[in-house]
N, C-alpha and C positions, 0 to 999 in steps of 0.2 A: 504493500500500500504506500510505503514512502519512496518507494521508486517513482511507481504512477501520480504523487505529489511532487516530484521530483519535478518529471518532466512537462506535468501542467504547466508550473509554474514560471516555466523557463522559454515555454512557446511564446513566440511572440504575438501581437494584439493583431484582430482582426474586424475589419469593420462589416456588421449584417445588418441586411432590411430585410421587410417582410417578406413573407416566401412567395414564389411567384405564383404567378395566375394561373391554374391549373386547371386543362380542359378536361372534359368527361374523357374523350377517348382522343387521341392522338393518330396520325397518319402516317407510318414511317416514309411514304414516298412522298408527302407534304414536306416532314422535315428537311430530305435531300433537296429540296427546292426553296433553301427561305423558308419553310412553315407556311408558302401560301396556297391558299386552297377556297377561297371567299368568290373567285370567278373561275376555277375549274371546270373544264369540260366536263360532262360526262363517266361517270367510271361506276366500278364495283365498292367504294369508299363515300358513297355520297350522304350514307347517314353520319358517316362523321365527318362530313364536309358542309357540302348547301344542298342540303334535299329538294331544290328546285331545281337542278338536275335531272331529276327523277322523270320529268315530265317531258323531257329532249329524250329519252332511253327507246331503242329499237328493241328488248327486251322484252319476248313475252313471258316467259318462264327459267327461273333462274334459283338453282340451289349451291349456296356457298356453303361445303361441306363442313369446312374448319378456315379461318384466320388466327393466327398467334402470334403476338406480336412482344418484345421483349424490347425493352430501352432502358439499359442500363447506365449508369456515370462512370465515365474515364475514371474517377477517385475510385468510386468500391473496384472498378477490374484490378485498380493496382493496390486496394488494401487486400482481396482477395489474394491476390498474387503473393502478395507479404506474407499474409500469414502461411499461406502452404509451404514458403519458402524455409521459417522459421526452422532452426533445428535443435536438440536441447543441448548444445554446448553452448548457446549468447545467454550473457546474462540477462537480467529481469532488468537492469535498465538500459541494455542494449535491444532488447525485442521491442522495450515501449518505447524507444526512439525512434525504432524502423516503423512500426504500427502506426504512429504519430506523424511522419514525414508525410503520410496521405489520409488522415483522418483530422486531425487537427487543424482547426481555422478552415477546413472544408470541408463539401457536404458528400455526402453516402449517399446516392438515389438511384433508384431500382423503381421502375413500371413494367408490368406485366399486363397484359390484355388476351380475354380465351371469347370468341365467340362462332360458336357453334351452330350450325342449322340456320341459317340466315335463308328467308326467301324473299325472291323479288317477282311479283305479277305483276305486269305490266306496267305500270307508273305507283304501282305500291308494295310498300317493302315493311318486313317483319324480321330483326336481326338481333338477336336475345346475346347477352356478352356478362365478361367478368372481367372486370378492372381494376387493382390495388396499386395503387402509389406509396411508397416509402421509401423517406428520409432519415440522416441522422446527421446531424452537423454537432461538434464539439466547440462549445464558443468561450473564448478566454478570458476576455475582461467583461462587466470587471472583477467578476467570481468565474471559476471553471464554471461549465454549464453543459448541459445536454439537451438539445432541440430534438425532439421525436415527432416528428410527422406520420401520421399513415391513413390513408380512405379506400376503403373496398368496397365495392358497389356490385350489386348483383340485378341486372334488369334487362327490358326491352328498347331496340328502338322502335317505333312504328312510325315510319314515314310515308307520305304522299304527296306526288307533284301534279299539278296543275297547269295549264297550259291556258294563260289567260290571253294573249292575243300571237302573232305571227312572230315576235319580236317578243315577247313578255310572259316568263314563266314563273309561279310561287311553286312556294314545297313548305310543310312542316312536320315536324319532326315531335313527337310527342314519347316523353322517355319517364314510364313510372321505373322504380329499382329502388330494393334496400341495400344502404350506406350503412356502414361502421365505420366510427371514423377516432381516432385521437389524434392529440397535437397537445404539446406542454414543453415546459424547460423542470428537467431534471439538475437541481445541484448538484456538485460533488458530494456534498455529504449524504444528501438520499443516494448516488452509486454508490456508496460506502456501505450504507445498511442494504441495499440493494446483495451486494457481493457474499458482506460478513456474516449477515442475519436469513435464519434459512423461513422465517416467519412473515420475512417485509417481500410487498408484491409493487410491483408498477404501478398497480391501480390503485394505490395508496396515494400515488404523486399525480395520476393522468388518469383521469375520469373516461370510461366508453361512453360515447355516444351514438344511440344508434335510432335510426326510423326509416317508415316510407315517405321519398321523396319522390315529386313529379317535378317534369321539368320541360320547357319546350323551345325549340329552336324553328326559327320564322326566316325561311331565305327566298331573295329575289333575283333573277337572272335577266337583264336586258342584251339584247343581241343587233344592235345597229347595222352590223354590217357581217359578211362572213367570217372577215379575221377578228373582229373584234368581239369581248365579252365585258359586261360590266355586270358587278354583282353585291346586294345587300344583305348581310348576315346577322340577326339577331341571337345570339344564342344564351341559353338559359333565362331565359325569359318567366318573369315569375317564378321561381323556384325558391320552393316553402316544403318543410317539411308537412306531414298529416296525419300522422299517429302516434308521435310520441311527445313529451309535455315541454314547454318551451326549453327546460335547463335541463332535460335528457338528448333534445332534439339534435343531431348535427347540424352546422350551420348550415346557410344557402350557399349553392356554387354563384359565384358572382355574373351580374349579366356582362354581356361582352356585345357592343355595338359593331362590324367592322366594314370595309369597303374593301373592294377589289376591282380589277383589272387585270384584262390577259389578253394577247395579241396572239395567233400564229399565223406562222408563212409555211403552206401547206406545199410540199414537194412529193407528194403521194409516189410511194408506200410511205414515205417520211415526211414528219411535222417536227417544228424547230417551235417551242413557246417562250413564251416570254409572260412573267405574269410581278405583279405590285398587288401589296395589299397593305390597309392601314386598319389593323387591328385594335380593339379596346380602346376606342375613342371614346368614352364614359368615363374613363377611370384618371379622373385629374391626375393625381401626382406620377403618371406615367410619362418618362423622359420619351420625346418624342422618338429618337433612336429604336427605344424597343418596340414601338408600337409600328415603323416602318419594315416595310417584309418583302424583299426582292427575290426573283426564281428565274430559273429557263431550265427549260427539259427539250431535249431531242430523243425522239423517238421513231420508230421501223415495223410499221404492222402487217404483218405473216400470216393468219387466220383468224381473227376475233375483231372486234368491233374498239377495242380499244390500242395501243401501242402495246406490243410484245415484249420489245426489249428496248434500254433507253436508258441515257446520263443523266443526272439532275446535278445544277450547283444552283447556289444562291447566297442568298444576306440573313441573316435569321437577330434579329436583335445587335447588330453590328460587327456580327460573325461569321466570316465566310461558311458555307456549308458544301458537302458535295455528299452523290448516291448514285445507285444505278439500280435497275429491276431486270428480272429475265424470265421469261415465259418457257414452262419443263411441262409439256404436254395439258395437265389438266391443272398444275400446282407455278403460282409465279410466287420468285424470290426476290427479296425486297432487303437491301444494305443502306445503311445514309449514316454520315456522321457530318454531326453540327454541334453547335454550341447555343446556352442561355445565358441571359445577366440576370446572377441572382440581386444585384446591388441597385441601388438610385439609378446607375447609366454605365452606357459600355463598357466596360476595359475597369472598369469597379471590380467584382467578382463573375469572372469568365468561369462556368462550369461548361464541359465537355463531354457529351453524348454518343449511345450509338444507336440504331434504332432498326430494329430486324424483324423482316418479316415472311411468315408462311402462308399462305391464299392456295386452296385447293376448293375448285368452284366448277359445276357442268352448266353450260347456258344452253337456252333453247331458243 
């Protein structure tokens, strides 16, 4: 224990803000582009995109067998890495130095995403999913501390798009699902009775909170011209919990306002995009840096209605990103590494992602 007090005290200070804005479900082939996805064509991703998509879909019948999607943090691969590395001849305040060079003053995050049996009819889709997010950051001043983050949700999406004129399409997306969620700062001394005392539980320091939550996301697709897309995303839209009592309740996912844009120059078999988006326009104290969202993907279509295989790079929060996908008969793979600012603004606290994905789907 006075090793691990040893080396708290020796780390140096790190400055944290609040955690970031966290969406229900993530897109790994969004990520490889910027994170933009607010005027995206078309795809098999549109309930966690702009379900007004939905309504552009030459789709009459469509079953997505499995999606699994895994985004873990450049920090845990290499606390991971650390500790398997470990061997029992370092000493105890040699192992908490190596442990600490990637845990300390940064954060541990791990996303995991399971959604199975997804259907889509025609312009309506039904995509039932499992999503937990968890963090763990170690923060130094001006007491040692311990940040725990974690939300698990288990629900529906149920979307439908609409096709309001030649040029003008809605979608919504309505998402009931039970969340369990914590979040708190553990002292050092509750780790202490945490370690020492075989009686002391977490949930002494970090309350569960758990309910059903609804939630709805409202998107717009204007189409001017062939290459051009402009697109209005409202997501979580009213979101309130409904059955459990205000101070058991989880809180609400925050609404998120955004816009986009997406140009392509179509060279059929291959399209070249280019897309902008301007994210969480609601949330004042958001540096405008992270709320801008640049992308371009090239792509090469072989047999399906969407691109096969394909680059993605972009701007994601003032971070370069890059990705690519590849179509394997009935299963595409999906790779992108990018970056978030956990901090006020860019180049503040740069965390580094990777974000993988499996899609095994039969279309009709």
């Amino acid at each position: 224990m006075k090793a691990l007090a040893a080396v708290l005290a020796a780390a140096g200070g790190t400055a944290f803000a609040a955690p970031q804005t966290e969406r229900v479900l993530e897109s790994s082939r969004a990520q490889g582009r910027g994170n933009t996805y607010v005027a995206a064509p078309e795809s098999d991703e549109a309930t966690r995109t702009n379900p007004a998509t939905l309504a552009e879909s030459n789709v009459k019948f469509q079953v997505r067998w499995l999606q699994l999607d895994l985004l873990p943090g450049e920090n845990a691969v290499k606390f991971v890495q650390n500790l398997s590395e470990l061997d029992g001849d370092s000493s105890a305040v040699g192992i908490l130095q190596d442990v600490g060079d990637t845990a300390l003053g940064k954060q541990l995050y791990l996303r995991g995403q399971l959604s199975p049996l997804a259907i889509r009819i025609l312009s309506f889709e039904i995509a039932p999913f499992v999503a937990t997010v968890n963090s763990f950051d170690a923060r130094i001043p001006p007491t040692p501390t311990i940040a725990i983050y974690s939300s698990t949700m288990f629900g529906l999406n149920l979307s439908l798009g609409l096709e309001l004129t030649k040029t003008l399409t809605a979608g919504v997306t309505v998402r009931p699902a039970q969340r369990i969620y914590f979040q708190g700062d553990v002292a050092f001394s509750d780790l202490m009775s945490f370690i020492e005392d075989d009686d002391f539980e977490l949930a002494d320091v970090i309350k569960e909170r758990e309910g059903l939550v609804v939630g709805a996301d409202l998107g717009f697709i204007w189409k001017p011209a062939k290459e051009w897309r402009f697109g209005l995303l409202g997501e979580n839209v009213g979101y309130a919990s409904t059955t459990a009592k205000s101070d058991d309740a989880p809180p609400p996912y925050p609404q998120r306002l955004s816009l986009g844009g997406h140009y392509r120059i179509d060279w059929k078999p291959w399209f070249w995009d280019f897309s902008l988006d301007l994210q969480n326009l609601t949330e004042e104290k958001l540096h405008f840096l992270r709320m801008l969202h640049l992308g371009t993907e090239i792509g090469r279509t072989y047999f399906t209605r969407d691109t096969d295989v394909g680059l993605l790079g972009g701007v994601n929060e003032g971070y370069f990103t890059i990705g690519g996908y590849l179509d394997i008969l009935l299963a595409r793979l999906t790779a992108s590494y990018y970056a978030v600012e956990l901090g006020e603004y860019p180049g503040r606290r740069k965390d580094r992602r990777w974000a993988l994905s499996l899609l095994v789907s039969t279309t009709f």
